[in-house]
N, C-alpha and C positions, 0 to 999 in steps of 0.2 A: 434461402432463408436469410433473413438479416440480418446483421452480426449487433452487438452492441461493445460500443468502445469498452476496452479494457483498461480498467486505471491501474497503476502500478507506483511505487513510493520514488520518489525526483532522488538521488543519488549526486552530495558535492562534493567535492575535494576541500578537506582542511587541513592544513600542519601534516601532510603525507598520507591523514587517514579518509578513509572516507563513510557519512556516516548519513543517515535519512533523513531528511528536511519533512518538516511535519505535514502532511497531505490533506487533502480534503479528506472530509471523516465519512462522507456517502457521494455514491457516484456522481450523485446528479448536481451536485456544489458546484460552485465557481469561486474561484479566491475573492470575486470582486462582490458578491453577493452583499446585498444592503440583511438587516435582521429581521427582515420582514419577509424577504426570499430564501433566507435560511432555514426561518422556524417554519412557514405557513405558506409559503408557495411552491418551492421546491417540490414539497414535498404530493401536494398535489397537483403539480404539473407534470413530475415524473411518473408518475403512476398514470395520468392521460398520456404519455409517451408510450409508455409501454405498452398501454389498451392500443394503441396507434399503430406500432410496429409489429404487435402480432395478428392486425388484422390483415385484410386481401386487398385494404386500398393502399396505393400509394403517392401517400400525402406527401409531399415534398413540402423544407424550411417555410420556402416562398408562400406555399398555401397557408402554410399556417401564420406566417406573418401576417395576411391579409384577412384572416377570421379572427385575430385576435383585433385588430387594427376596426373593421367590422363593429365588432361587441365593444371594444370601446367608445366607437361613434355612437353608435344606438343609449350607450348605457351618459354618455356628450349630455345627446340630445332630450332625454327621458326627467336629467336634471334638472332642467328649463320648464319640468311641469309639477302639478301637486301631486307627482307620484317619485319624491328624492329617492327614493329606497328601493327603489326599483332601476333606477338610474347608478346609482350608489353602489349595487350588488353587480351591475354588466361591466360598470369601472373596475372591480376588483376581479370580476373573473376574467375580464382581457389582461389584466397583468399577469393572471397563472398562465393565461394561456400565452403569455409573450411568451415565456419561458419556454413553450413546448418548442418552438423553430430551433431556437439552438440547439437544445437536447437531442431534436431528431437529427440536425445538421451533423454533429457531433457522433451522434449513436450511428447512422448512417456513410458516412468519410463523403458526406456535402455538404460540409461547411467551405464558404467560397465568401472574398470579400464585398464583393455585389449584393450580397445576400446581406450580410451586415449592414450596407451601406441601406438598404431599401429597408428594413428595418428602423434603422436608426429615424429614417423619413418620416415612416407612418407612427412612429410613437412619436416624434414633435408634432406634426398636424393632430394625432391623438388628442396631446395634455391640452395644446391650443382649448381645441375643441372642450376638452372637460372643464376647464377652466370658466372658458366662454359661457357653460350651462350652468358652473355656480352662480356666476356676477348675476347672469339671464332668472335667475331663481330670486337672488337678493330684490334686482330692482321688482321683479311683479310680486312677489309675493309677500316679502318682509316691512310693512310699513312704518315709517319714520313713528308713529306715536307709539309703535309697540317697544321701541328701546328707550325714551322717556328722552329722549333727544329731539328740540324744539330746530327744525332749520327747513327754508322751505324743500318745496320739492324737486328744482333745481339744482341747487347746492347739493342735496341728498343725494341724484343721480350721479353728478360728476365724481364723488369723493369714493362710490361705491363701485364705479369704471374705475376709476383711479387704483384702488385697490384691487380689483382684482386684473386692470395692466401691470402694477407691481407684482403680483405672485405670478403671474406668465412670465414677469423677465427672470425672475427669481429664479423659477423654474427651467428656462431655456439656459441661463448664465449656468450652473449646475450640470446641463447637458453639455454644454460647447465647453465648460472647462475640463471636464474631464474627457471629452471627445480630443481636443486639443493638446491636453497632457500626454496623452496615449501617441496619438498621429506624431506629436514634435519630438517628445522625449522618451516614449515608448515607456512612460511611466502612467501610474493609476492612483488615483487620489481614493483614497478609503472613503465610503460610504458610511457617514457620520449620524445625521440625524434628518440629511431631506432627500436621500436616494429615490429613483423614480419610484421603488417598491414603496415604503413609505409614504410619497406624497398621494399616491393612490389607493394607500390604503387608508386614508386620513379622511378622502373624498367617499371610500365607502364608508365611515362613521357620522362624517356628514351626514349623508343623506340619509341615514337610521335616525339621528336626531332630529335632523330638519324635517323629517315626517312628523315627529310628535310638536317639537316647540321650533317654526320658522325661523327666525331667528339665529338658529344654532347653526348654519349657513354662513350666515356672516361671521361668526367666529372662526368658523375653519377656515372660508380662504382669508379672514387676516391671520390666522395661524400657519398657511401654507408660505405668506408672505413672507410673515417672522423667520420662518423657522430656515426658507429658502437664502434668503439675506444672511444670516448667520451663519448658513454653509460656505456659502460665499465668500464672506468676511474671514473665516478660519484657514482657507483654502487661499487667501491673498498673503493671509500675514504665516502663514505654513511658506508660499512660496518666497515672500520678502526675506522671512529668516533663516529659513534652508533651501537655499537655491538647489534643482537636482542636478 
């Protein structure tokens, strides 16, 4: 039978005493957790862990990296049609289901750095890809006369590529600095306001709008844009004024 990790309270030394540094409040937490994975993914991803570990398969990290990886191509590519919300909902359940490889990794003692590292892989080709199905959605479906903006259809294309290559760097700059922080300095940038959890879940409310009013499309990925930049931004002048 398979055990599951036992969390226990971290123990520091201060002025000769020593006293309990405040823990994760449920097992299934991670210190690094955005609030999107704390409130609403967590908590149904660990509960698919659980169904996981008391069943008679055994799923190993790497399986489940690569069905989570899976559901968010599918839910990619689904974007790119007039069914957003459909597409929208497989983006937010491959992010619960991200969550299940570590948990298992973790709840299991196979957590291994190879495993992180392929991970880490298939959610960049992931957001690529989600990304790709909103811009993919903008240009076919949203047309210039519906936002009361006169410009041909040229100019239209480029500025709506444009924007959604901005929210991909946004998004990859986000991943690499905090992959980076971690690997150089073995430090971790707190998860502000465009952790992966959030940016995907932003892209499922997309596609629930973008079903009813198109257009509400192009507001999210210029809002993924915004919002990715400004993580950024805070995360450059956090490292300018407090070097670690």
């Amino acid at each position: 039978m398979r055990r599951l990790d036992s969390f226990t309270s971290i123990m520091e030394r201060d002025t000769g005493m020593t006293k309990p540094v405040e823990r994760q409040k449920r097992p299934y937490e991670r210190l690094t957790d955005g609030i999107v994975s704390r409130h609403l993914n967590r908590r149904v991803s660990w509960r698919i862990t659980k169904v996981i570990l008391k069943s008679r398969f055994d799923v190993t990290p790497n399986q489940m990296s690569v069905v989570s990886f899976v559901t968010s191509i599918l839910g990619g590519i689904l974007l790119a049609t007039p069914f957003p919300v459909i597409g929208g909902s497989l983006v937010q359940l491959g992010s619960i289901l991200d969550g299940c490889d570590g948990e298992i990794a973790r709840a299991t003692g196979r957590a291994s750095k190879s495993g992180a590292v392929l991970d880490a892989i298939l959610d960049r080709i992931a957001d690529g890809l989600v990304i790709l199905g909103m811009t993919a959605f903008v240009l076919l479906y949203v047309p210039v006369l519906a936002l009361g903006v006169v410009m041909t259809p040229k100019v239209w294309s480029v500025g709506v590529v444009s924007l959604g290559f901005l929210a991909l760097v946004g998004s990859y700059g986000i991943s690499y600095s905090t992959a980076r922080a971690e690997a150089t300095l073995n430090k971790a940038y707190p998860r502000v306001i465009a952790g992966r959890d959030v940016r995907l879940f932003l892209v499922f409310i997309a596609g629930i709008c973008a079903q009813i009013l198109n257009w509400a499309m192009l507001f999210f990925l210029a809002a993924l844009m915004v919002l990715t930049f400004l993580e950024l931004g805070w995360r450059i002048f956090r490292t300018w004024r407090e070097p670690f």
